[in-house]
RODO-2510 file (C-alpha; in nm, 4 decimals, decimal comma):
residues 356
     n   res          X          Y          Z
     1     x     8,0628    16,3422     2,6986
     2     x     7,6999    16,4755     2,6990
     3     x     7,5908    16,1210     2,7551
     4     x     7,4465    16,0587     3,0868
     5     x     7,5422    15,7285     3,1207
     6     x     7,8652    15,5505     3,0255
     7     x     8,0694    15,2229     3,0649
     8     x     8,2294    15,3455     3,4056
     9     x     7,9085    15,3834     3,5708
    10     x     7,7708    15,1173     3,7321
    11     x     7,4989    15,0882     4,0593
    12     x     7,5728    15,1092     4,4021
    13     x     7,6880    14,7925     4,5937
    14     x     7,4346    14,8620     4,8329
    15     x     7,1576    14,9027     4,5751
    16     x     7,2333    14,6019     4,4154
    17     x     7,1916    14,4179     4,8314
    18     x     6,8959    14,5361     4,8305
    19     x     6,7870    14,3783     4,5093
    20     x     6,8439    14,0567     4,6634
    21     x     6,6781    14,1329     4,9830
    22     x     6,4276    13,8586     4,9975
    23     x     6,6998    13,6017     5,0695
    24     x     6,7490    13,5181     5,4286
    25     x     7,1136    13,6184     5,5763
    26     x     7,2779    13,3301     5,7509
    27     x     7,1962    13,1725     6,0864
    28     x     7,4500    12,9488     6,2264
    29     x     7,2730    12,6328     6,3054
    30     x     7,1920    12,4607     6,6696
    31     x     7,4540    12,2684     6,8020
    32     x     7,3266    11,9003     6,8306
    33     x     7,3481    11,7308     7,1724
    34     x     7,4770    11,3891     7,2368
    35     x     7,0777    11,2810     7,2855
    36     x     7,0243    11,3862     6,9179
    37     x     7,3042    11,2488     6,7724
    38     x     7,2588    10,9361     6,9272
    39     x     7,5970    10,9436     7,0953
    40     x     7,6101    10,8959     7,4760
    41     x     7,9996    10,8161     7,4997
    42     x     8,1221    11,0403     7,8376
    43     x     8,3644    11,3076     7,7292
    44     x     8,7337    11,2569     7,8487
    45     x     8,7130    11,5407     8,0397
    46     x     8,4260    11,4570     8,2683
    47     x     8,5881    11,1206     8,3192
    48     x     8,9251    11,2043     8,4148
    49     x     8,8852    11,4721     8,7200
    50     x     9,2723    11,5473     8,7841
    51     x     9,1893    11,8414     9,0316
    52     x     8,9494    11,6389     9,2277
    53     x     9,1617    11,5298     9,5206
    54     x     9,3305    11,8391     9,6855
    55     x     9,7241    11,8040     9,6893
    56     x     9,7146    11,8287    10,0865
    57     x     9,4901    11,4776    10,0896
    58     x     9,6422    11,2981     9,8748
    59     x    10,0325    11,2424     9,9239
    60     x    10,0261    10,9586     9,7112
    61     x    10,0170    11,1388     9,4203
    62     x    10,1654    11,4190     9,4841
    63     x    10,5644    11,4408     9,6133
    64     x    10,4619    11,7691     9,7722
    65     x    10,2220    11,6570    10,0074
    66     x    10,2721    11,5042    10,3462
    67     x    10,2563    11,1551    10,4215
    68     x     9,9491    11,0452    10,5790
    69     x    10,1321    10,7806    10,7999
    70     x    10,3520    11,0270    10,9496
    71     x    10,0811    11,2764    11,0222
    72     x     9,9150    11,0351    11,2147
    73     x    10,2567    10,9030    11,4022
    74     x    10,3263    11,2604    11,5611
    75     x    10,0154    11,2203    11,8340
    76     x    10,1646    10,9353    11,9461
    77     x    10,5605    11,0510    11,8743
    78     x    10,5180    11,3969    12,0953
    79     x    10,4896    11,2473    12,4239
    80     x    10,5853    10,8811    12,4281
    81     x    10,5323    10,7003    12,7574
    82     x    10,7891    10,4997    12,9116
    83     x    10,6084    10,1965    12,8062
    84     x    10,6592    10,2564    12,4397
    85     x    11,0513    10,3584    12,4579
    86     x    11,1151    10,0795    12,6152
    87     x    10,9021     9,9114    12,4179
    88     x    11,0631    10,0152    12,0866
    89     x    11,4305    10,0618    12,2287
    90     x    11,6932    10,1177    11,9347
    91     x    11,8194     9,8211    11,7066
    92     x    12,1815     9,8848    11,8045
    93     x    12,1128     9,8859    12,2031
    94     x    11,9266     9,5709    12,1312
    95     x    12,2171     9,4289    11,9186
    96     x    12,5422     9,5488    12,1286
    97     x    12,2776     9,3585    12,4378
    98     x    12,2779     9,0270    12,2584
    99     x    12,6638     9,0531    12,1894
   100     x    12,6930     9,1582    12,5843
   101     x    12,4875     8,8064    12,6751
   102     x    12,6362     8,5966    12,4039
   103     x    13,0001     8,6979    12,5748
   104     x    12,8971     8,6914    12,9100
   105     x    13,0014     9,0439    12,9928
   106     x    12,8293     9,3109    13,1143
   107     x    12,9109     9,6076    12,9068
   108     x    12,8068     9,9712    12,8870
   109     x    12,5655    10,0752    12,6097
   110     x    12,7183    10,3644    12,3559
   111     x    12,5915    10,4979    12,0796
   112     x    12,7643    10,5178    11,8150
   113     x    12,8870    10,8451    11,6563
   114     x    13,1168    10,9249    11,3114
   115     x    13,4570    11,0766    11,3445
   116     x    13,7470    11,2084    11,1409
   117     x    13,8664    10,8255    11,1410
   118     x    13,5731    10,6357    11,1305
   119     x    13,2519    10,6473    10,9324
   120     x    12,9119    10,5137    11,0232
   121     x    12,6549    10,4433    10,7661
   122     x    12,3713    10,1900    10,6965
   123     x    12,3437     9,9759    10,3953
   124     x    11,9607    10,0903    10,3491
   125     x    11,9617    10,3241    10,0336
   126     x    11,6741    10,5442     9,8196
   127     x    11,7781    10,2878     9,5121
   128     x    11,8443     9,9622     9,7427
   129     x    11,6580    10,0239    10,0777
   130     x    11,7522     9,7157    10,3708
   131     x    11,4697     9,4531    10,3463
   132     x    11,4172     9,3755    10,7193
   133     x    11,4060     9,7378    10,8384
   134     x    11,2035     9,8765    10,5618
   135     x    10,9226     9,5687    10,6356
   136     x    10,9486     9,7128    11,0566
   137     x    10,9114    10,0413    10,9125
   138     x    10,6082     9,9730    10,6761
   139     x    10,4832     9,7441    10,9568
   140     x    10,4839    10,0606    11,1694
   141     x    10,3256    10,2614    10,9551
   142     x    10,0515    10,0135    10,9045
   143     x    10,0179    10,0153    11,2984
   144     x     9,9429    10,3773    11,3447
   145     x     9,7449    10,3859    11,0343
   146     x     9,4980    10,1103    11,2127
   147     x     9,5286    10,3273    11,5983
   148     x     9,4958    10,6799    11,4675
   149     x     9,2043    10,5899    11,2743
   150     x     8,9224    10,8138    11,1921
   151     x     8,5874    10,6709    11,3670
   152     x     8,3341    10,8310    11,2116
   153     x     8,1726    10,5697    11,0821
   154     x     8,3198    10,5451    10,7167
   155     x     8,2006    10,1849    10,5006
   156     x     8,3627     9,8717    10,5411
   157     x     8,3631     9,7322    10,1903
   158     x     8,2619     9,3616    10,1781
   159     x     8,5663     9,2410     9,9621
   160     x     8,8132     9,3429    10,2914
   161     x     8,6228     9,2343    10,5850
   162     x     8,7884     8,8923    10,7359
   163     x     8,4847     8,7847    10,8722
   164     x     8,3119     8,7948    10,5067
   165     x     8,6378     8,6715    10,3110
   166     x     8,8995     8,4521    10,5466
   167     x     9,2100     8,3923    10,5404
   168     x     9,2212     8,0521    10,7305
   169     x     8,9223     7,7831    10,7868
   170     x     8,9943     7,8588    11,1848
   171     x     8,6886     8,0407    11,3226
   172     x     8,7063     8,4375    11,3235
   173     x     8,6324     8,5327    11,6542
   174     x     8,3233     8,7679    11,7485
   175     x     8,4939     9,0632    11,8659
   176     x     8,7590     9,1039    11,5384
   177     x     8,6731     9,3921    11,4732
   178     x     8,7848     9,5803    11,8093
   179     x     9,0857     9,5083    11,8810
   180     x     9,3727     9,6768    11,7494
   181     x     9,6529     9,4268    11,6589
   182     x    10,0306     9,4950    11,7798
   183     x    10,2923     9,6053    11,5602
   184     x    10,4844     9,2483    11,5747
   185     x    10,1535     9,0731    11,4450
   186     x    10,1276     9,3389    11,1508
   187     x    10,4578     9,2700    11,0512
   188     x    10,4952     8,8865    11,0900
   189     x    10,2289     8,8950    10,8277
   190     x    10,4094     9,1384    10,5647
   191     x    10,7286     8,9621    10,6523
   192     x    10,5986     8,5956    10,5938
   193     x    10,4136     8,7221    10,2835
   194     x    10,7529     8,8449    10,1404
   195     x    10,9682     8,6218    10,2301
   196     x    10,7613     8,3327    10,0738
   197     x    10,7398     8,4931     9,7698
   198     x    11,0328     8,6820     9,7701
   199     x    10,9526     8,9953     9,7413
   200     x    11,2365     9,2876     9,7446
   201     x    11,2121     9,6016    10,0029
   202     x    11,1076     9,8399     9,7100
   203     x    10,8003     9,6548     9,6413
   204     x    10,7574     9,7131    10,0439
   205     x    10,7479    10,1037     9,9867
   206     x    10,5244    10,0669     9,7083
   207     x    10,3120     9,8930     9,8782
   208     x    10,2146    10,1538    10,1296
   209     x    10,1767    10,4140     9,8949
   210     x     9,9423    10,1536     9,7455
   211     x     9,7803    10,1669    10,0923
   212     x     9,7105    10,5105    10,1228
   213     x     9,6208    10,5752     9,7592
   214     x     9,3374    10,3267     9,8478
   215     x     9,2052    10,5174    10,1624
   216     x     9,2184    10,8204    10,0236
   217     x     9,0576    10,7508     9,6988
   218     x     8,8160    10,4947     9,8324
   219     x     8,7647    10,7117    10,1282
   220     x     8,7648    10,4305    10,3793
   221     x     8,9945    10,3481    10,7179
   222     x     9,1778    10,0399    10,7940
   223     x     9,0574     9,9118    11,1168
   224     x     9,0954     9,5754    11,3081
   225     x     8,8608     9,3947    11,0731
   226     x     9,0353     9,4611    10,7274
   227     x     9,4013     9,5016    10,7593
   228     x     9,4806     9,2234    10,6633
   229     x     9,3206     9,1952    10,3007
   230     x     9,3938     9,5555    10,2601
   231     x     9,7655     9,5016    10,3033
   232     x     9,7590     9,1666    10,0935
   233     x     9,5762     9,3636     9,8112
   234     x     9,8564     9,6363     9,8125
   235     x    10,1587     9,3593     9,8169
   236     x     9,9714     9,1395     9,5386
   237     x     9,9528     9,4274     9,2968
   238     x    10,2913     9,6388     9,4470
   239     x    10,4907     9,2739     9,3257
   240     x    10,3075     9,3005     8,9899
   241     x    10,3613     9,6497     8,9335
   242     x    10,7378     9,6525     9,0651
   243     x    10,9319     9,3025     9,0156
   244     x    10,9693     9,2066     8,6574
   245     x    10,9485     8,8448     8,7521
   246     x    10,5822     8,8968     8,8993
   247     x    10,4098     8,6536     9,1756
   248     x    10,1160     8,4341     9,0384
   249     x     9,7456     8,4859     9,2255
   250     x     9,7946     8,1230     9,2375
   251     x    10,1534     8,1335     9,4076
   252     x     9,9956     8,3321     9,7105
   253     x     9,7323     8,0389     9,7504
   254     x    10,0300     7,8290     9,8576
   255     x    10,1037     8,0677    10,1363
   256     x     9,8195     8,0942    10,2615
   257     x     9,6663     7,7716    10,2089
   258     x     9,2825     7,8343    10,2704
   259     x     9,2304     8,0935    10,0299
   260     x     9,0845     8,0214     9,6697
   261     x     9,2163     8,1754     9,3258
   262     x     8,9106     8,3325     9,2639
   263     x     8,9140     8,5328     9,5716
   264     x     9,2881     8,5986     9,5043
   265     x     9,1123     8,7372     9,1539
   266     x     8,8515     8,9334     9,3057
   267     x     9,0511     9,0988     9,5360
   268     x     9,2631     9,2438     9,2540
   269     x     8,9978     9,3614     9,0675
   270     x     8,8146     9,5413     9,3339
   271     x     9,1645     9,6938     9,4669
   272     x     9,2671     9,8531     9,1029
   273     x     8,8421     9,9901     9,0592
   274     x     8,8829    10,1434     9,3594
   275     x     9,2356    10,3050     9,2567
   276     x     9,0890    10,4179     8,9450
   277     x     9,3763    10,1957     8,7811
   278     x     9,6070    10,4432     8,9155
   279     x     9,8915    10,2184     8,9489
   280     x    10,1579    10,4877     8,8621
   281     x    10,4407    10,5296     9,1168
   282     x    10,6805    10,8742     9,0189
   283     x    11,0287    10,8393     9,1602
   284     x    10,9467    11,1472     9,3655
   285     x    10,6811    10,9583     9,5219
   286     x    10,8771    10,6948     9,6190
   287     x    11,1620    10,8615     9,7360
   288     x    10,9434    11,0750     9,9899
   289     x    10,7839    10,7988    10,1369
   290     x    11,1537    10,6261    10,1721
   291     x    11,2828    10,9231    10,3929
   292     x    10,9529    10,9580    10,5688
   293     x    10,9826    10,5945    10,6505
   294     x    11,3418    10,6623    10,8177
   295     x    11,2011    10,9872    11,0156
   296     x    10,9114    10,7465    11,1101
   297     x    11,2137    10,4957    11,2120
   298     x    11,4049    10,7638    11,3802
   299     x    11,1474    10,9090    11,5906
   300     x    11,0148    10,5633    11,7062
   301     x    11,4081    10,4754    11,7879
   302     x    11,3873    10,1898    11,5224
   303     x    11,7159    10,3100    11,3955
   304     x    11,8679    10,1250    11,1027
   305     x    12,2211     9,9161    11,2173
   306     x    12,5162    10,1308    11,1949
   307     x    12,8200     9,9720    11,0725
   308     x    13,1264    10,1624    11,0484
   309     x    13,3181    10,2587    10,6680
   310     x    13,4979     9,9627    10,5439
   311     x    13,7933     9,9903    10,2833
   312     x    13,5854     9,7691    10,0481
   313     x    13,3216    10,0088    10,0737
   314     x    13,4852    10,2991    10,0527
   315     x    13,6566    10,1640     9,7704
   316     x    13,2639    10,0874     9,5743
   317     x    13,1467    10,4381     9,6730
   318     x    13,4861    10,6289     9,5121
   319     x    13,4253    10,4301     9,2016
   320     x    13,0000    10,4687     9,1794
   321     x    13,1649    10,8765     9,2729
   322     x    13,3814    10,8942     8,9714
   323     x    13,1016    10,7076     8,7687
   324     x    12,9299    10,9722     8,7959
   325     x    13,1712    11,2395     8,7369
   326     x    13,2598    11,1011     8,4469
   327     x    12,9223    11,0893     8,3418
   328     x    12,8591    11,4653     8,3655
   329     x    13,2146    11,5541     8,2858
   330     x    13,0940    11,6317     7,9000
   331     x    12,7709    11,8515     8,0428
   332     x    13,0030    12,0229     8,2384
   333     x    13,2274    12,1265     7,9189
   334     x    12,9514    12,1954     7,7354
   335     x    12,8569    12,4742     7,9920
   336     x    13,1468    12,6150     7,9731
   337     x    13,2225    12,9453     7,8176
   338     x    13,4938    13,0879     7,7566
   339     x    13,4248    13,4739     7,9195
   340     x    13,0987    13,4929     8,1703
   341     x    12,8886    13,7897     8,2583
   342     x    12,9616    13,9421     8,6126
   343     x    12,5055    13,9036     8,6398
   344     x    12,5302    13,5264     8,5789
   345     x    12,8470    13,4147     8,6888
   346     x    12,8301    13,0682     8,8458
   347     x    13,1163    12,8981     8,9960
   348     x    13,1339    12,5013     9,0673
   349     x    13,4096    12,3814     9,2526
   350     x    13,4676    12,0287     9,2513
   351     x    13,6679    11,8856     9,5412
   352     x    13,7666    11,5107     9,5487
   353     x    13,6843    11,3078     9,8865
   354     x    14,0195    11,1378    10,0405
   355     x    13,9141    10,8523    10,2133
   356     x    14,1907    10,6850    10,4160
***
């Protein structure tokens, strides 16, 4: 025990660092840039820029956003002129006036209102909108689209100007590009395009959101002298996108006859680059610009036809109604409980519709 030294005794930790002082402590290395690694592929995240269009400019994106069509409808909406009600007088004056002449009677205009006995409704749905009305209404929208333009001098790209790119061998005429065309011109063109290739009233909705997507991501205006190829961009890729059974390039070259396949071709390809290939369509999309379609409708009195509740119909709506209940009739179960607290006590109450 004298012994200064013994088997338990052993040297510091820290003398035994410093022993090995003359190594070098650890320095994390440089990171290596894509220059030096001979790797210039763009990251994902400086391609895709999801935040770069604000929510407010760019409703077709967005379900939350307003419509840019119906933004620029109110200016004209607020104050209409006698002109333009008379101009645009409702579809049921017009059709109760054609009924008047065909009978030879002159008989008072009514509107016509629901009641206890009788139902009105229109057979223009979210799911199965009317085809005729839904063309007037995108027709419409087209029109103030092309009035209410911006002029402050935004590019004309090449691939949409009519006077670069024609439709017809007839000569364009010098001054194209400054008038505005009517509302009946815009939409005997959407309408001959879809009936000739057969085109349902969905693909019509998609189509204008197609429409604004492109002048808000290409940042351009539809004026007098591109309207027309803008529009028949949006239809040739809304009928690809939408309808299974989708329309050839080569198809629209027999409607309209003077145009080549590999304009037809170019057009496309232009029109998705300047999307970005965003093609995508959300339901909540779509249903927004269906009901701002109808406001559109109802504030320009192009009212959809009324026709009043038939049995038959009443009949198909109690059966898609009890579809549907029976659907959620096992969700509703499941929710059940057998005792509820008073803080989250819901009640449902479901009440069947008589309809005699």
């Amino acid at each position: 025990m004298g012994n200064t030294t013994s088997c338990c005794v052993s040297s510091s930790p820290k003398l035994r660092r410093n022993a090995h002082s003359r190594l070098e402590p650890y320095r994390p290395e440089p990171e290596l840039s894509r220059e030096d690694t001979g790797c210039n592929l763009q990251h994902i995240s400086d391609r895709e820029n999801i935040d770069e269009l604000n929510m407010e400019y760019n409703p077709s994106d967005h379900p939350r956003a307003s419509t840019i069509f119906l933004s620029k409808s109110q200016t004209d909406v607020a104050v209409p002129s006698k002109r333009v009600r008379e101009k645009r007088k409702s579809l049921y004056i017009n059709h109760l006036t054609h009924i008047s002449e065909s009978k030879h009677t002159v008989a008072p205009l009514r509107r016509k209102y629901s009641s206890c006995s009788t139902i009105f409704l229109d057979d223009s749905t979210v799911s199965q909108p009317n085809l005729k009305y839904t063309i007037k209404c995108v027709a419409l929208a087209i029109y103030y689209h092309i009035k209410n333009r911006d002029i402050d001098g935004r590019m004309l790209l090449d691939i949409f100007d009519e006077k670069l790119h024609p439709l017809s061998k007839s000569e364009v005429p010098s001054d194209y590009d400054k008038h505005d065309p009517e509302q009946k011109q815009i939409y005997r063109f959407v309408r001959t395009l879809f009936s000739a290739a057969q085109l349902t009233a969905e693909c019509a909705i998609v189509t204008l959101v197609y429409l604004e997507r492109l002048l808000t991501y290409a940042e351009i205006d539809i004026c007098p002298a591109n309207w027309k190829r803008i529009v028949l961009g949006a239809i040739l890729l809304a009928s690809k996108v939408w309808d299974d059974q989708a329309v050839w390039n080569v198809d629209y070259c027999q409607i309209l006859k003077d145009i080549t396949v590999e304009d037809m071709n170019e057009l496309e390809r232009q029109f998705l680059e300047l999307l970005q290939f965003n093609i995508n369509v959300p339901s909540s999309v779509y249903a927004k610009y269906y009901f701002d379609l109808r406001s559109l409708s109802e504030a320009n009195n192009l009212s959809f036809p009324l026709e009043p509740l038939s049995r038959d119909k009443a009949q198909k709506l109690e059966a898609i109604s009890r579809l549907c209940d029976d659907k959620y009739k096992d969700l509703r179960k499941a929710g059940k409980k057998r005792s509820v607290s008073a803080d989250n006590l819901v009640v449902v109450r479901w009440t069947p519709a008589i309809i005699s």
